[in-house]
C-alpha positions in Angstrom: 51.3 1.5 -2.0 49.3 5.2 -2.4 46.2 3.0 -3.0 46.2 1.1 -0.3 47.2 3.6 2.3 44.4 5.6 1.1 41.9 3.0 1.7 43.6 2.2 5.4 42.8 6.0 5.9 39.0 5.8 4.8 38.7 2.8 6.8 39.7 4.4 10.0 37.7 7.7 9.3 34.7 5.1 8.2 35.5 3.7 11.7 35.4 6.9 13.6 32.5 8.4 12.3 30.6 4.9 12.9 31.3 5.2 16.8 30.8 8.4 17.1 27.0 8.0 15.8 26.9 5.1 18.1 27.7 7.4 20.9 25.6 9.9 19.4 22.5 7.6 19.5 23.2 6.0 22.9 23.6 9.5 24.1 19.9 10.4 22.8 18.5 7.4 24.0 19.9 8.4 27.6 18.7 11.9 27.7 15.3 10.8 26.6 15.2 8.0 29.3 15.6 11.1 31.7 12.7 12.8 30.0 10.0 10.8 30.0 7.4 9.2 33.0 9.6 6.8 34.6 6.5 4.2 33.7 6.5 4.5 30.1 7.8 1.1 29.4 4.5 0.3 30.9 2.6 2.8 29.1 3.8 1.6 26.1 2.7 -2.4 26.8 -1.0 -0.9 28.2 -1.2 1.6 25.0 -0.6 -1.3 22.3 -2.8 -4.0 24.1 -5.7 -2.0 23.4 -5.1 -3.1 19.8 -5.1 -6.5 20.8 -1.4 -6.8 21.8 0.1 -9.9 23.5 3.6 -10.0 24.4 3.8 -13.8 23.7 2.5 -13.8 20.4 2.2 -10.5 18.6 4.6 -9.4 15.6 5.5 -6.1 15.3 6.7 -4.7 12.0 8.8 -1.9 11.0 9.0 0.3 8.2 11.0 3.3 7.1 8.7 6.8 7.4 7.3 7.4 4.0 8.2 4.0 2.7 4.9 2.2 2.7 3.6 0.9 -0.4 0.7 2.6 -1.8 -2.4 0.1 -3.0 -1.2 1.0 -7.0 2.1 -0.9 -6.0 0.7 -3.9 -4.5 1.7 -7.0 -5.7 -0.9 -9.9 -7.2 -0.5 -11.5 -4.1 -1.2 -8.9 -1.3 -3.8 -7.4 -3.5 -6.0 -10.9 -2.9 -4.9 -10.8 0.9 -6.2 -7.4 1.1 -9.7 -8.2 -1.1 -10.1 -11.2 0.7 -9.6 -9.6 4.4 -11.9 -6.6 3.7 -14.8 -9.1 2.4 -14.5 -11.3 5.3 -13.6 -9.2 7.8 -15.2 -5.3 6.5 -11.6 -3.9 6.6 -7.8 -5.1 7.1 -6.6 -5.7 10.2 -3.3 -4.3 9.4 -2.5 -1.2 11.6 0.1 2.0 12.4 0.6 2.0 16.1 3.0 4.8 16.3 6.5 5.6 15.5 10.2 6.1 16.7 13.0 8.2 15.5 15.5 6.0 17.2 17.4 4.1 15.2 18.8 1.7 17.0 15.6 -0.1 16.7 16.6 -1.1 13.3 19.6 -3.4 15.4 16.8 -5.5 17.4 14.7 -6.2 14.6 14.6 -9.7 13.0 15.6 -9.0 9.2 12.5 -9.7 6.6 13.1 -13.3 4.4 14.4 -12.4 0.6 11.3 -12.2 -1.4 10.4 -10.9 -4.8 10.7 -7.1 -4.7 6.9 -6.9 -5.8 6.1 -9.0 -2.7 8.3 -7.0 -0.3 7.6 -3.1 1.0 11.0 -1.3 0.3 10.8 0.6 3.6 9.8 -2.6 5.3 13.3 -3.5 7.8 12.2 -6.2 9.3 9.7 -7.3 12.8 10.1 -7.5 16.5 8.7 -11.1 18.0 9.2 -12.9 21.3 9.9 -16.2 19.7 12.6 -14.8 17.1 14.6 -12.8 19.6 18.0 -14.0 20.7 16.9 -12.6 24.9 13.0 -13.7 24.1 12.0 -10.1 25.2 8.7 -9.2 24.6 8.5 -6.6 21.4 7.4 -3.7 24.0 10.4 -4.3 25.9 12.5 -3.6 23.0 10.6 -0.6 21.3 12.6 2.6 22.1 11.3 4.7 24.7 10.8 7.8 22.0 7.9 5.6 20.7 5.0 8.2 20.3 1.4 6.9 19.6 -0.5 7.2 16.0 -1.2 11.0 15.2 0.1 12.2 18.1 3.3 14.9 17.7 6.5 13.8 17.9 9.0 16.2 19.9 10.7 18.3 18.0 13.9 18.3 19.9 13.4 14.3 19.9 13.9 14.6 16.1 16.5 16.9 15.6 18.8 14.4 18.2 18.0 11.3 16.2 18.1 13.5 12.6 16.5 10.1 10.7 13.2 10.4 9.1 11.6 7.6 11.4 10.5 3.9 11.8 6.4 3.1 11.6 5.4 0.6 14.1 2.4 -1.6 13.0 0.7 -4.8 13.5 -2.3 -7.0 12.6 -5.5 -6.5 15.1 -7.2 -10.0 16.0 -10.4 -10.1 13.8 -12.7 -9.1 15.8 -11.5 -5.9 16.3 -10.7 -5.1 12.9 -14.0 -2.9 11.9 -13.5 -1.2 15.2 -9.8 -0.6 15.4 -10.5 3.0 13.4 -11.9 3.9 16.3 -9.7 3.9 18.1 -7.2 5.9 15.9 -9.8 8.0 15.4 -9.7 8.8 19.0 -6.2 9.7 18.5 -6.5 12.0 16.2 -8.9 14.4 18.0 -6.5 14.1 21.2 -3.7 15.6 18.7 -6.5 18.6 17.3 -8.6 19.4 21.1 -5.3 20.1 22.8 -1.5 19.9 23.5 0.0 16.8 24.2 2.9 16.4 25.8 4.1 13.1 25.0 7.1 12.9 27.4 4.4 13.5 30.4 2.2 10.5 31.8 -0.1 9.3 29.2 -3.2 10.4 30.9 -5.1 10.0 27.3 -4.7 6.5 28.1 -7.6 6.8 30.0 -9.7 8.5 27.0 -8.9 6.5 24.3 -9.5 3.3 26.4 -13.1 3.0 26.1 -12.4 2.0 22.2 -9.6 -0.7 23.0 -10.2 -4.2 22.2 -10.8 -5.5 25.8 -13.8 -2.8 25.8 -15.7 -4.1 22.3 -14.9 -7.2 23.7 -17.2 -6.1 26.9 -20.1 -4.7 24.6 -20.4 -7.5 22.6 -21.4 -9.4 26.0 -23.6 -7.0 27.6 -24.2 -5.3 24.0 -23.8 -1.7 24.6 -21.7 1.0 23.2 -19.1 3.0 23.9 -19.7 6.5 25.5 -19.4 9.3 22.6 -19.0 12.6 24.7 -15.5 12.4 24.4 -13.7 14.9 26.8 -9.9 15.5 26.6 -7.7 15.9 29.7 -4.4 17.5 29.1 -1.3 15.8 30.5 
């Protein structure tokens, strides 16, 4: 009788604790919505198509921060994917976009098939895709509005709401933007060192990085020229 009282007690504490992170997490979610340009939803859709992103066909995985396999742990089988996509392509097209701290991403995601634990990332939760979703939302619909681009800093405050270690968005660029799509992140990267961004402000480094987005190779490979290298940042 003891026994199973005490388990009807841990149940109902289990219970309460469980809603009040819900609340917890909705609560974030709504005072970041409040934050941020009121277009970021479509920031975020004009940001990922530079890597080649279309809302009709592109999967989006997502992985635990600090989960990601390193090359040692590779299984037999992704180690031949990965030799076989550098030698035909000069590189893999697999990419980090950005990340989240929201974790309510991990309830729209569609869960990864059972697979050998050699074949399967650990930190690896599972992938948002049109075609798999019970609404058929595009995956930029879905992605949190905390999303923060590839190398550029997360806020603080952001992360001390959420308190999880974070979810790394990434996807596979179409091949002919896979020896370029460094570029691109490369861009990112000295956004993050030549000044502060802001990254609940408009994202007016859209307009920097653009010049190396996939539509714009695509451009140069007609009229073959190249991208302009004085790169200038403008603060947000």
């Amino acid at each position: 009788m003891s026994s199973t009282l005490d388990n009807n007690i841990k149940d109902r504490r289990r219970r309460r604790q469980q809603q009040q992170k819900i609340q917890t997490v909705s609560q974030a979610s709504s005072i970041i919505s409040g934050q941020v340009f009121d277009k970021r939803r479509s920031e975020i859709y004009e940001y990922l198509k530079l890597f080649g992103y279309k809302p009709d066909r592109t999967i989006i995985q997502v992985h635990i921060t600090g989960f990601f396999r390193k090359k040692g742990q590779l299984g037999q089988k992704e180690k031949e994917r990965h030799t076989a996509a550098v030698k035909r392509y000069g590189g893999t097209s697999f990419v980090i976009v950005g990340r989240t701290h929201d974790p309510s991403i991990a309830e729209n995601v569609v869960k990864p098939k059972k697979k050998s634990p050699q074949d399967l990332s650990p930190g690896y939760i599972g992938y948002l895709w049109k075609n798999k979703d019970p609404k058929k939302r595009d995956p930029h619909e879905i992605i949190p509005l905390d999303f923060t681009p590839i190398h550029l800093p997360y806020p603080p405050d952001w992360k001390n709401m959420f308190g999880t270690k974070g979810f790394m968005l990434a996807l596979h660029v179409p091949a002919s933007f896979v020896k370029d799509k460094n570029r691109l992140t490369r861009a990112l990267y000295r956004i993050s060192k030549n000044g502060v961004v802001d990254i609940k402000n408009e994202w007016t480094f859209l307009n920097e990085i653009r010049q190396f987005g996939i539509d714009n190779k695509q451009q140069m490979t007609t009229t073959g020229t190249t991208p302009r290298q004085n790169y200038v940042y403008i603060g947000s």
